[in-house]
C-alpha positions in Angstrom: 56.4 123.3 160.2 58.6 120.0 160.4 55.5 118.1 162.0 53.3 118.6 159.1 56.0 118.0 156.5 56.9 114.8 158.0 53.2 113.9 158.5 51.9 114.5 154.9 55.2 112.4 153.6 54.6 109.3 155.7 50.6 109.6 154.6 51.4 109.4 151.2 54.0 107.1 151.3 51.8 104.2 153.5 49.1 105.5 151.3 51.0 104.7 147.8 52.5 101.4 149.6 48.5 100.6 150.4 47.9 101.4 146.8 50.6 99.0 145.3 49.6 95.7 147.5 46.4 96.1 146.7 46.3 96.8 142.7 48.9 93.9 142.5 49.1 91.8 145.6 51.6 91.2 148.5 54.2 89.9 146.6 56.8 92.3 145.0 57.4 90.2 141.8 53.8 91.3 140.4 55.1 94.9 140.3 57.7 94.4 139.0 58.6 96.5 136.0 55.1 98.5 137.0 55.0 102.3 135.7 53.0 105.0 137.8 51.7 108.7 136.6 51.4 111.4 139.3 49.4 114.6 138.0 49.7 117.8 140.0 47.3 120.6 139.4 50.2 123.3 140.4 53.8 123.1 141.5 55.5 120.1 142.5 57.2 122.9 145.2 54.2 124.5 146.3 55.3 123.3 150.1 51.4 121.6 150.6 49.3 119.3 148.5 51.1 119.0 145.5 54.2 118.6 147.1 52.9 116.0 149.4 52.0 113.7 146.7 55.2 114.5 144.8 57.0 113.2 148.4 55.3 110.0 148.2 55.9 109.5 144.4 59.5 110.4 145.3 59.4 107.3 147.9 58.4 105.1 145.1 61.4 106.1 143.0 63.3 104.3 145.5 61.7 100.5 145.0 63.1 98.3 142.5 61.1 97.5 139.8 58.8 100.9 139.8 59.1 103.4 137.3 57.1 107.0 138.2 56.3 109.6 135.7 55.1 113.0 136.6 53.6 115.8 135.1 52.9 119.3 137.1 50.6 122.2 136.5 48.0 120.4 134.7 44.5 122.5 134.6 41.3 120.6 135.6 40.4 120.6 132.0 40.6 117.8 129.1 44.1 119.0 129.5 44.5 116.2 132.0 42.7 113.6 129.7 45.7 114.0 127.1 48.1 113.8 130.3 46.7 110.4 131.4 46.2 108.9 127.4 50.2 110.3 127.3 51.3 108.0 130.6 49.5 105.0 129.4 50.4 105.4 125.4 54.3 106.3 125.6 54.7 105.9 129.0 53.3 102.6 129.8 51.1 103.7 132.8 48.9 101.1 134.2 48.8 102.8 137.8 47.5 106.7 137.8 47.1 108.9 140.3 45.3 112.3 139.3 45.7 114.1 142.6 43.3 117.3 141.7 40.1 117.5 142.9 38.8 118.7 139.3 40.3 115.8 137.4 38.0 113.6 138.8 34.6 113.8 137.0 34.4 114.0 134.1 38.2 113.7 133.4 39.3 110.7 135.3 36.1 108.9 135.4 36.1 109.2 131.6 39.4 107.7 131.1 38.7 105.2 133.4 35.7 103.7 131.5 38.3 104.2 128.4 41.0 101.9 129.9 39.2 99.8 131.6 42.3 97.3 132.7 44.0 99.8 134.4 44.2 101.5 137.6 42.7 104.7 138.6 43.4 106.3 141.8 42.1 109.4 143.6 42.3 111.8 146.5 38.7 112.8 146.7 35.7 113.7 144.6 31.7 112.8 144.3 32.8 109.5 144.3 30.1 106.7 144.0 30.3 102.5 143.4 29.1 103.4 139.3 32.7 104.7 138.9 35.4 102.8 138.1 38.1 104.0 140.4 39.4 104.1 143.7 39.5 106.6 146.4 42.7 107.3 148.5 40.9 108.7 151.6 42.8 106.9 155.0 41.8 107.3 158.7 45.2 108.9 159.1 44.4 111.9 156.3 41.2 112.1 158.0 43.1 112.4 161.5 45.7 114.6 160.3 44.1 118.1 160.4 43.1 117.1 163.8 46.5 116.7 165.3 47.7 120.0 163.1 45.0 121.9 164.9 46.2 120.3 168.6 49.7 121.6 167.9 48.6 125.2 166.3 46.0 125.8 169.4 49.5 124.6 171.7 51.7 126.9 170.1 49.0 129.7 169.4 49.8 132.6 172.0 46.6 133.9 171.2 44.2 131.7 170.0 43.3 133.0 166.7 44.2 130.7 164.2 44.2 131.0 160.4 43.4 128.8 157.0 44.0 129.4 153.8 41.9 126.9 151.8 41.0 126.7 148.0 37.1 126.3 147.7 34.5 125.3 150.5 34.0 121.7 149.3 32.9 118.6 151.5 36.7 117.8 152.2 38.0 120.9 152.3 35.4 122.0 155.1 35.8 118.8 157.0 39.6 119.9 157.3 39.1 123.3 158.7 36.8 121.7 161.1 38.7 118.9 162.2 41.3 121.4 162.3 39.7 123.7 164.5 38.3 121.1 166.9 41.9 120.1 167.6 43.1 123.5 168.3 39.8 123.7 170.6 41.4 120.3 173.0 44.1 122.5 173.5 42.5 126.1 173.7 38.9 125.7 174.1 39.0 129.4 173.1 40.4 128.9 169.8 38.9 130.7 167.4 40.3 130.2 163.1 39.2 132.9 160.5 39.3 131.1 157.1 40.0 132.6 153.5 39.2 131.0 150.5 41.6 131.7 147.1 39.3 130.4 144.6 41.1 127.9 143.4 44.0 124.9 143.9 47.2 126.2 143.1 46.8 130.5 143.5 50.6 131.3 145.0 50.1 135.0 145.1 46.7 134.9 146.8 47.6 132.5 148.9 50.8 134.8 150.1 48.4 138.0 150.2 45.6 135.6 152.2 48.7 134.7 155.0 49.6 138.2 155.5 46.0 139.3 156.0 
């Protein structure tokens, strides 16, 4: 759907934009020459989460100065350790974004304590003030699902709605929620039946999950 692609590319992009003034102020001289690491847990192409952040590391491609590096299909394993220590040793990295859920802890929260100087960014996780990193969580991601759900319970002739999802964690269940009580302002009947894959990045079973 065109309204969630362009929704999900304009969150990460004022979401990577948010990143960058903060980690090195307003003016664009301080990032100058400044290297970024994106790490996807699937596809790049997977048309949803990865996708979306590879749309907002695609935006900062664009500004002078930046240089991004990306790596795709990384498991939630020390796999993504020797990622990150790659982007900072022979990249240059000093700005990271491990997008995954599972990179966070221990992965991410290891390497952060390891490289102290540098910059660790993140989409979620059991995030608390010990760790040092940043979350990525706006009021506009948080929105989002709502304003998916007013369109689907709009356009739903029916009222039954579907959701794929990966695993019933915090965020994840706050989406289908939000999502739901969106559809629900306009079909209060709307009802959403929700299957869980098992896991982030699961193309097949989420095909076979859609068609059930």
């Amino acid at each position: 759907m065109e309204f969630g692609r362009i929704s999900r590319r304009h969150l990460l992009q004022g979401g990577a934009a948010l990143t960058l003034g903060t980690a090195f102020g307003a003016g664009g001289a301080r990032a100058a020459d400044t290297t970024i690491g994106f790490i996807y847990v699937g596809s790049r192409d997977d048309y949803g989460y990865n996708q979306a952040h590879a749309q907002g590391a695609a935006a900062l491609k664009k500004i002078a100065g930046l240089k991004v590096v990306e790596e795709e299909k990384v498991p939630e394993t020390d796999a993504v350790e020797k990622t990150i220590e790659s982007m900072i040793n022979l990249d240059g990295a000093s700005l990271l974004f491990p997008t995954s859920f599972g990179y966070y802890s221990p992965h991410m929260v290891k390497m952060a304590k390891k490289f102290p100087k540098l910059r660790f960014e993140h989409c979620g996780g059991l995030w608390s003030e010990k760790d040092r990193t940043r979350r990525k969580l706006f009021r506009l991601h948080r929105r989002s699902p709502v304003y998916f759900g007013i369109v689907a319970g709009y356009t739903s002739k029916t009222g039954k709605l579907g959701f794929v999802a990966a695993k019933p964690i915090p965020q994840v269940l706050r989406n289908i929620n939000a999502f739901t009580l969106g559809a629900r302002l306009a079909n209060p009947k709307a009802t959403t039946q929700v299957i869980f894959t098992g896991d982030w990045s699961m193309p097949v079973k989420e095909a076979e999950a859609t068609t059930a």
